[in-house]
Structures are given as C-alpha cells and as structure tokens.
N, C-alpha and C positions, 0 to 999 in steps of 0.2 A: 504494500500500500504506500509505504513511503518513496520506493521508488518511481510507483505512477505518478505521485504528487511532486515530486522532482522533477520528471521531466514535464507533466502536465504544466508548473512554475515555468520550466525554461523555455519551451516550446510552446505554448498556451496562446500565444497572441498571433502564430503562425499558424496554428489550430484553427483556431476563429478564425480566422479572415477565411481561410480555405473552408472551412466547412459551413462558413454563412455564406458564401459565393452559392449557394442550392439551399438555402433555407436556414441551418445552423442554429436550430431549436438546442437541441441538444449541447452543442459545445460552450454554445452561449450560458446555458445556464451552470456548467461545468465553469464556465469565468468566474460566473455568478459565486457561486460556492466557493471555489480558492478567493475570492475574495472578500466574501465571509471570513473566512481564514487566515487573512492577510496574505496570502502568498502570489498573489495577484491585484494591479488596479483596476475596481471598479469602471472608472472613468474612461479612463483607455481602454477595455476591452469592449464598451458599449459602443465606441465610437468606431469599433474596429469593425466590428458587426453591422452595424449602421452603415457603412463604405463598401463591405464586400456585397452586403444584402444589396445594397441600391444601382452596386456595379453588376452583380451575377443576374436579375432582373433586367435591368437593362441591356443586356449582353442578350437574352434568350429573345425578346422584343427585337431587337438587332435581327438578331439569327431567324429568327421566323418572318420576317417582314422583306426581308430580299434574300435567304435562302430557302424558300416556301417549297420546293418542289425536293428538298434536300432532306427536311426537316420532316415535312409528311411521311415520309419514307419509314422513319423512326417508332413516326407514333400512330401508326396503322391501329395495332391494339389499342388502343387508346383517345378512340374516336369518341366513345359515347362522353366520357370527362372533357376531352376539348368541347363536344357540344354543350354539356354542361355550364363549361365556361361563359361560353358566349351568351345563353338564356339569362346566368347570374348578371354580366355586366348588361344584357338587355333590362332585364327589371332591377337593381340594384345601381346602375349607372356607375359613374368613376369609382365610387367608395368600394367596389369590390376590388379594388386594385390597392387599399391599405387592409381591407378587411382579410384581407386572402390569405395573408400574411400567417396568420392563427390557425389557419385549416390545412390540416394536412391531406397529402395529396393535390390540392388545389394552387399550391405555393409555387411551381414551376411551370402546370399549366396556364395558370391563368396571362403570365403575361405572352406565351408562345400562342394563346390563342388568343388575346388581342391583338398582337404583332399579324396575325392572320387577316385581322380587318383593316379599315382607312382610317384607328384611329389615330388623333394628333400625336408624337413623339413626345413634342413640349407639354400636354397633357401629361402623360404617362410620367411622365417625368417627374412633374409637382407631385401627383400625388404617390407614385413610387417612392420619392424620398420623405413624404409626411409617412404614407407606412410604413417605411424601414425604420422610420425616428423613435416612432411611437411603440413598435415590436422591438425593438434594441432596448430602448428602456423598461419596457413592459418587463422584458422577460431576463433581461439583467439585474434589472431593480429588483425583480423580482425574488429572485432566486437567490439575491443579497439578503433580502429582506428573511426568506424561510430559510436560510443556509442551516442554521441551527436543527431544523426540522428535516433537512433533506440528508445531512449528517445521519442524524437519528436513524432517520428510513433506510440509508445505505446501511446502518450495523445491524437494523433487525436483519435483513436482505444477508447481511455477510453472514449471522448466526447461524438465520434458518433459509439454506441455500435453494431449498424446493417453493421458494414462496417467489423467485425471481421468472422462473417460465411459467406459471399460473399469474400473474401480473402480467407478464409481455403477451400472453396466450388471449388473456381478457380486454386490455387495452386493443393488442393487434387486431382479434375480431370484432370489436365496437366500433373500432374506426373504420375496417372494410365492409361489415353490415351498412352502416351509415352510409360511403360514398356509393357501395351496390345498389341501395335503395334510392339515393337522390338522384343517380345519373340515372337510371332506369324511367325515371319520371318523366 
C-alpha cells in the first residue's frame, strides 16, 4: 500500500491529466484522496483534470466532425448510444454537454456525436469548459471532502476482500441496466 501511495504521490499529476483526457472519474478522485492525505495538491490536480477533460473533449469533437467517415467505423456497435446522444442534446439542448460529464458511458459519446452534427465549435467550447470546471471541482472537492470516508471504505474493502467484486458486480450492472434501458427508448 505504501508503495502505491508513493508512486500514486510521484506520478499522480501524470495520472490525471492522462486519465481525465477520457473522462478521469476515477483518478481524479484518487487526487482527491492523496490529498486528503496531504501527499498530493488539491488545487493542482483539479486544474489538471479540468485541462485534460476540456482538451480530451475537444479532441473527440475535433475527430468526429472532419474525420466522420473514420470514426463511424469504430463505433458501428455503438449506434443506439450515439442516437441516444443526439435525442438528449435535442430535448436537453447545450447543458447536456456539462451534464454528460456525471454519466457514465455518455462522457465520450456525447461530444463525438455532437461533432457529428452542425453544431457551433465556439459553443461547444463554452460550455465544454463550464462542465469540465464544475466536474473537476465537483469530484475533487469532493472526494477531498469524504477522503476520510473513502479511506474507511478502502480498509473495510482490504479486510473483507469478497465485498470488492459484489460492489463492482452491482454498480457495473446498475449502470449497464440503466444505459440498456434509456438507449433502447
């Protein structure tokens, strides 16, 4: 454990940035927590997060908007959640583009299938970087804020080791019951 937490310290801001380029739920709140701990800045891994999220977003917007016929290729399987996409920003309008940020599985589609339509760039933009801001703090502050609690939760997890895949088991099917049933819609 201490060794993860050593290199997690040393490596940590190299972490984040790479792993909130695609969403970076996870690592971010891993900031979170060494910073709880002091072994990490708060401050600076939010902002780090906040830079990759707003650049890896706009990168896929990029990449679906003039490589379209490259991209489709990819996400063949993946048709019914792009459609998905598009009905949300049809009845939810721009704010699904800071909202998305929270929903898993929706976090990479959504801006490749806005990139798929005519909308504005500079759009996408504003509001790309209000919800990167607000998911960086959200989920950094956050996780600063329960460090204490997410500690805790990690040593029941290390006691009682069979409680770790009945958690990932349960989570993982609430969240693919959910997206199965809304894209189905």
């Amino acid at each position: 454990m201490d060794d993860m937490l050593k290199n997690l310290a040393t490596y940590g801001y190299l972490v984040v940035f790479l792993y909130s380029l695609g969403g970076g739920m996870v690592a971010l709140i891993g900031a979170g927590v060494l910073s709880f701990m002091g072994k990490m800045d708060l401050s600076l891994s939010i902002a780090i997060a906040f830079a990759a999220n707003f650049i890896g977003d706009s990168l896929m917007f990029y990449m679906s908007r003039y490589h379209k016929k490259e991209m489709m290729e990819h996400f063949r399987k993946h048709r019914r959640k792009l459609a998905f996409s598009h009905l949300l920003l049809k009845r939810r309008g721009s704010w699904i583009i800071v909202i998305k940020k929270f929903i898993y599985g929706l976090k990479t589609l959504v801006p490749l299938a806005i990139g798929l339509t005519k909308y504005d760039f500079w759009k996408f933009s504003a509001y790309n970087a209000l919800g990167a801001a607000i998911w960086a703090v959200v989920v950094g502050g956050g996780s600063y804020l329960f460090g204490g609690a997410l500690i805790e939760g990690y040593n029941v997890i290390a006691d009682k080791p069979y409680l770790a895949p009945v958690m990932l088991i349960v989570i993982g099917g609430s969240v693919w019951f959910y997206l199965s049933a809304a894209t189905k819609k």
